[in-house]
C-alpha atoms as an extended CHARMM CRD file, in Angstrom:
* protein
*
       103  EXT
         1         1  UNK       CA            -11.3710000000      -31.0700000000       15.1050000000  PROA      1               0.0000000000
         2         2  UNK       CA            -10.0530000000      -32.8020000000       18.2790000000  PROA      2               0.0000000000
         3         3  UNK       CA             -9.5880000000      -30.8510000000       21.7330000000  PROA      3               0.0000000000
         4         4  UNK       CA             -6.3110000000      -31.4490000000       23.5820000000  PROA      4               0.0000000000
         5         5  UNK       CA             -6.1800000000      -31.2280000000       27.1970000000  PROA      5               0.0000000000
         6         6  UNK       CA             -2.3940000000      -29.6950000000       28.2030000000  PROA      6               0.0000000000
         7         7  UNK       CA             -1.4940000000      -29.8360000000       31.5480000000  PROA      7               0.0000000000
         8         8  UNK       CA             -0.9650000000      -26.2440000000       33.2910000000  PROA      8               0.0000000000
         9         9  UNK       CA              2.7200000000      -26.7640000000       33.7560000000  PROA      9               0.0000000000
        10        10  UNK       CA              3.7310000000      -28.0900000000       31.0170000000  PROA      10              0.0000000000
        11        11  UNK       CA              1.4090000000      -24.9620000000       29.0570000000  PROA      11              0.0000000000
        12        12  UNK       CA              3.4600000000      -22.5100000000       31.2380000000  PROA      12              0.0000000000
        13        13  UNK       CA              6.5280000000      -23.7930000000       29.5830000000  PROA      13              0.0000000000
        14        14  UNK       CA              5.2180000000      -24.2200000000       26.1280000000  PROA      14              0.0000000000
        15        15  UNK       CA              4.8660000000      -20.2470000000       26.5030000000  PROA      15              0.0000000000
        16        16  UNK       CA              7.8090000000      -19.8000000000       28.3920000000  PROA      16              0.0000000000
        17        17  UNK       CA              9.9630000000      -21.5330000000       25.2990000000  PROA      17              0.0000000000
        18        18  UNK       CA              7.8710000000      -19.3820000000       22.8400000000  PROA      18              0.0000000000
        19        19  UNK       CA              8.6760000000      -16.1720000000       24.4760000000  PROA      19              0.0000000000
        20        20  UNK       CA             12.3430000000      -17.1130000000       24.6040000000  PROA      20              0.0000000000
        21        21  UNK       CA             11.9530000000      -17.5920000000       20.5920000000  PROA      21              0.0000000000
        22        22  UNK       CA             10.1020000000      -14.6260000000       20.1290000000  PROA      22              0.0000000000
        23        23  UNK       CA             12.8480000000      -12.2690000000       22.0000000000  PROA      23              0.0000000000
        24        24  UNK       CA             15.8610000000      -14.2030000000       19.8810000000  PROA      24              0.0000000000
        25        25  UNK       CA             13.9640000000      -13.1620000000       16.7540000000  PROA      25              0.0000000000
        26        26  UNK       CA             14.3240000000      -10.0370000000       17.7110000000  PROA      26              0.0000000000
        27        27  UNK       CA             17.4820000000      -10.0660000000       18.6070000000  PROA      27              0.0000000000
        28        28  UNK       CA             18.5290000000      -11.4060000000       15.3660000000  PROA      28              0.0000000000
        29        29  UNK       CA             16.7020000000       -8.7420000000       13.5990000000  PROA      29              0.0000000000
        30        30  UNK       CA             17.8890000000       -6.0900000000       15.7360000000  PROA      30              0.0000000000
        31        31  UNK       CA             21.3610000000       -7.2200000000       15.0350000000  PROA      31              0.0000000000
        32        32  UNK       CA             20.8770000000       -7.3080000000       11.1680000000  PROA      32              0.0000000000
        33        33  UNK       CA             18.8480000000       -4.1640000000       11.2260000000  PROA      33              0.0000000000
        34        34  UNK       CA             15.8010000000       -5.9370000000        9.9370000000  PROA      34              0.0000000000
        35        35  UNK       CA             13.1710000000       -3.6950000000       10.3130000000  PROA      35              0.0000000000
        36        36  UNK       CA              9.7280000000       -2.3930000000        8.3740000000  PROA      36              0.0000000000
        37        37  UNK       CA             10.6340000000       -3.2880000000        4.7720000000  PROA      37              0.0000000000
        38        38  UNK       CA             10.3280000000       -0.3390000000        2.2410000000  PROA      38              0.0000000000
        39        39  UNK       CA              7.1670000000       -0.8630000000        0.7250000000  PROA      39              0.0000000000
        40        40  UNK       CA              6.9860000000       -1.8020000000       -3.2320000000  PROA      40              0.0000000000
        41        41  UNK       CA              6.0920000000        0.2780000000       -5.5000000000  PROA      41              0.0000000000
        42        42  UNK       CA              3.8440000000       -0.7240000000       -8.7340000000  PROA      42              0.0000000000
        43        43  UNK       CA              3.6560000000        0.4710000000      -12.1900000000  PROA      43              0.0000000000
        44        44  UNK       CA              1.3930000000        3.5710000000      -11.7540000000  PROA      44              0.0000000000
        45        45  UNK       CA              4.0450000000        4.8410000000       -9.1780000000  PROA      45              0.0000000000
        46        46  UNK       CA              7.3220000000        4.6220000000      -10.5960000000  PROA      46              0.0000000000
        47        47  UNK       CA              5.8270000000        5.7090000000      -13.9260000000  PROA      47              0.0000000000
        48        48  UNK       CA              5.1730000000        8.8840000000      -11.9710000000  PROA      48              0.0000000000
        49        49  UNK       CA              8.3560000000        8.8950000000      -10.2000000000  PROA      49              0.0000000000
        50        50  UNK       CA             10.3220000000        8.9480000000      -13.3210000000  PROA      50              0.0000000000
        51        51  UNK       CA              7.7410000000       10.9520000000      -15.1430000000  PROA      51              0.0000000000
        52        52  UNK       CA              7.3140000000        7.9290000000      -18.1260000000  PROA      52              0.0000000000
        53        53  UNK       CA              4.9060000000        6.1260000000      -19.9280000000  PROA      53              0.0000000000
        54        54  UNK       CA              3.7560000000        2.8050000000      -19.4360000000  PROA      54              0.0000000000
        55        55  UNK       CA              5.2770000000        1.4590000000      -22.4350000000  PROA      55              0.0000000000
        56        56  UNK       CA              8.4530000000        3.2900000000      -21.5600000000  PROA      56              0.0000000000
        57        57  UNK       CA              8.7020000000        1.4490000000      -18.1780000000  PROA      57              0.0000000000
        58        58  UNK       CA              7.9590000000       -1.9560000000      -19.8430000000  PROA      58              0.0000000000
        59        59  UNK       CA             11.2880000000       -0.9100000000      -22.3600000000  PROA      59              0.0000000000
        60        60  UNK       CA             13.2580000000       -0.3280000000      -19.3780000000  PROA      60              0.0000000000
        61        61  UNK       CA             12.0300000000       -3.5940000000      -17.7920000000  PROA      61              0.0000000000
        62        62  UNK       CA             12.9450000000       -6.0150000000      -20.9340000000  PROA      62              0.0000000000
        63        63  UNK       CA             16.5860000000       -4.4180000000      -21.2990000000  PROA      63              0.0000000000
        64        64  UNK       CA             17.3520000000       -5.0040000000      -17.8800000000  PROA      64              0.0000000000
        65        65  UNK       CA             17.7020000000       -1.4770000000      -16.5980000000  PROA      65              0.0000000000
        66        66  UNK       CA             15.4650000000       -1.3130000000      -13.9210000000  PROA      66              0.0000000000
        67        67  UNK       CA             14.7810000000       -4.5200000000      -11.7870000000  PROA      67              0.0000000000
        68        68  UNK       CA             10.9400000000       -5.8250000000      -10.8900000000  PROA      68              0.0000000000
        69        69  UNK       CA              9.1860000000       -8.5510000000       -9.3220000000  PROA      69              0.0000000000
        70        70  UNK       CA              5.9570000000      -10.3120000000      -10.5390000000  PROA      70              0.0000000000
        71        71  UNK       CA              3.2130000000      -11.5280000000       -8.5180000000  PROA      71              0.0000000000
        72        72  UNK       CA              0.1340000000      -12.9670000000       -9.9880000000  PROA      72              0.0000000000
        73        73  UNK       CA              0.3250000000      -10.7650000000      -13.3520000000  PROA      73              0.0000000000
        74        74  UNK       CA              1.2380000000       -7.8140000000      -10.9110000000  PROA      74              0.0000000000
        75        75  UNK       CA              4.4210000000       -5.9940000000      -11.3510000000  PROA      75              0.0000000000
        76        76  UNK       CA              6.4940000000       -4.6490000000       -8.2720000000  PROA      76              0.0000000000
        77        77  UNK       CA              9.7940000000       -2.3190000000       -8.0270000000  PROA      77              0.0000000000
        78        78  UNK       CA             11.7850000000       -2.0730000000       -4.8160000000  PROA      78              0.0000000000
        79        79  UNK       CA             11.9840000000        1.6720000000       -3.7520000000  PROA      79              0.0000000000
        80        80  UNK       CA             15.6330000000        1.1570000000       -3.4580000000  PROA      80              0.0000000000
        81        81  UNK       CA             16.0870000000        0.0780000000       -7.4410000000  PROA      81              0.0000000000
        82        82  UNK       CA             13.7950000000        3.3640000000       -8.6030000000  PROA      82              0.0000000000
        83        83  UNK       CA             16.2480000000        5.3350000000       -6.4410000000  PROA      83              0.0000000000
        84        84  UNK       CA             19.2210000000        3.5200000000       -7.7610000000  PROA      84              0.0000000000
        85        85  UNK       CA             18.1890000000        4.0880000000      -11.7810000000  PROA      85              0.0000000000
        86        86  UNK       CA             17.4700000000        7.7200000000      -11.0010000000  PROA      86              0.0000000000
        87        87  UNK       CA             20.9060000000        8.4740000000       -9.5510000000  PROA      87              0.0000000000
        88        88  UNK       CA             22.1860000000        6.8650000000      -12.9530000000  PROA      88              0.0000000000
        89        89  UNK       CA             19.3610000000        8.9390000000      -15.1830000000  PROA      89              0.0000000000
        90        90  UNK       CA             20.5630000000       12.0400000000      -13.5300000000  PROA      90              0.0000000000
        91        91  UNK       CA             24.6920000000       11.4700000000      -13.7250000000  PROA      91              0.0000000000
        92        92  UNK       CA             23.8280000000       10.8280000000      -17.3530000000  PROA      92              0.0000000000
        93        93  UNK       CA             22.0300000000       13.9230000000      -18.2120000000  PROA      93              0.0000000000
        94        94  UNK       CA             24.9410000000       15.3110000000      -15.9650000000  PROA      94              0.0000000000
        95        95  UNK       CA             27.6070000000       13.5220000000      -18.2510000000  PROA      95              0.0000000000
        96        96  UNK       CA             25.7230000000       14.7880000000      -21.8090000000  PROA      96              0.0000000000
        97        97  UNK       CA             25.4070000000       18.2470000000      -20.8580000000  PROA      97              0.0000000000
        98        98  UNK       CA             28.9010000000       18.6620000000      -19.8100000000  PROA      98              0.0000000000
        99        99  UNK       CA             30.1700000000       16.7580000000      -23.1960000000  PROA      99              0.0000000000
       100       100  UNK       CA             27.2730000000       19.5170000000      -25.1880000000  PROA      100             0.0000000000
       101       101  UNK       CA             28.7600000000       22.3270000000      -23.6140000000  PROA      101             0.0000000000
       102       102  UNK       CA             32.2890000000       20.9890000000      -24.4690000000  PROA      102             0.0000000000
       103       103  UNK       CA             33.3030000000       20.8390000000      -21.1110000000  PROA      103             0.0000000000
């Protein structure tokens, strides 16, 4: 490993150019609301979310109902797509009671 001398000026801008980047990033993000992503929630959790079995959840995941993510064997659903297949569990059940009570 090498050292580098840097002059003091020419440091002062390096940091001066890197604060300038830092406060457009923000910007940016402020502007597209990027903020603290949702966190991710693994098998164990949405199987207790949606009150399933493992094997259920791996149906649900080869018939493309409820979208995942895989990271080194590890399985990951988006808070947002849990939330999204309960809203379509529930206007189901919603849907088949109404047509059993002949509504």
């Amino acid at each position: 490993m090498g050292i580098v001398n840097v002059e003091s000026r020419t440091f002062e801008r390096m940091l001066a150019r890197f604060e300038e980047f830092a406060r457009r990033m923000d910007a940016l993000c402020h502007a597209h609301r990027i903020g603290e992503p949702e966190p991710w929630l693994d098998n164990q959790q949405v199987c207790q979310l949606l009150n399933i079995s493992k094997r259920t959840l791996q149906t649900l995941r080869g018939n493309g109902s409820l979208s995942y993510t895989q990271i080194n064997h590890k399985i990951y659903y988006r808070a947002e797509d849990v939330r999204s297949f309960l809203a379509v569990l529930e206007a189901r059940r919603k849907h088949e009671q109404r047509r059993r009570n002949g509504v």
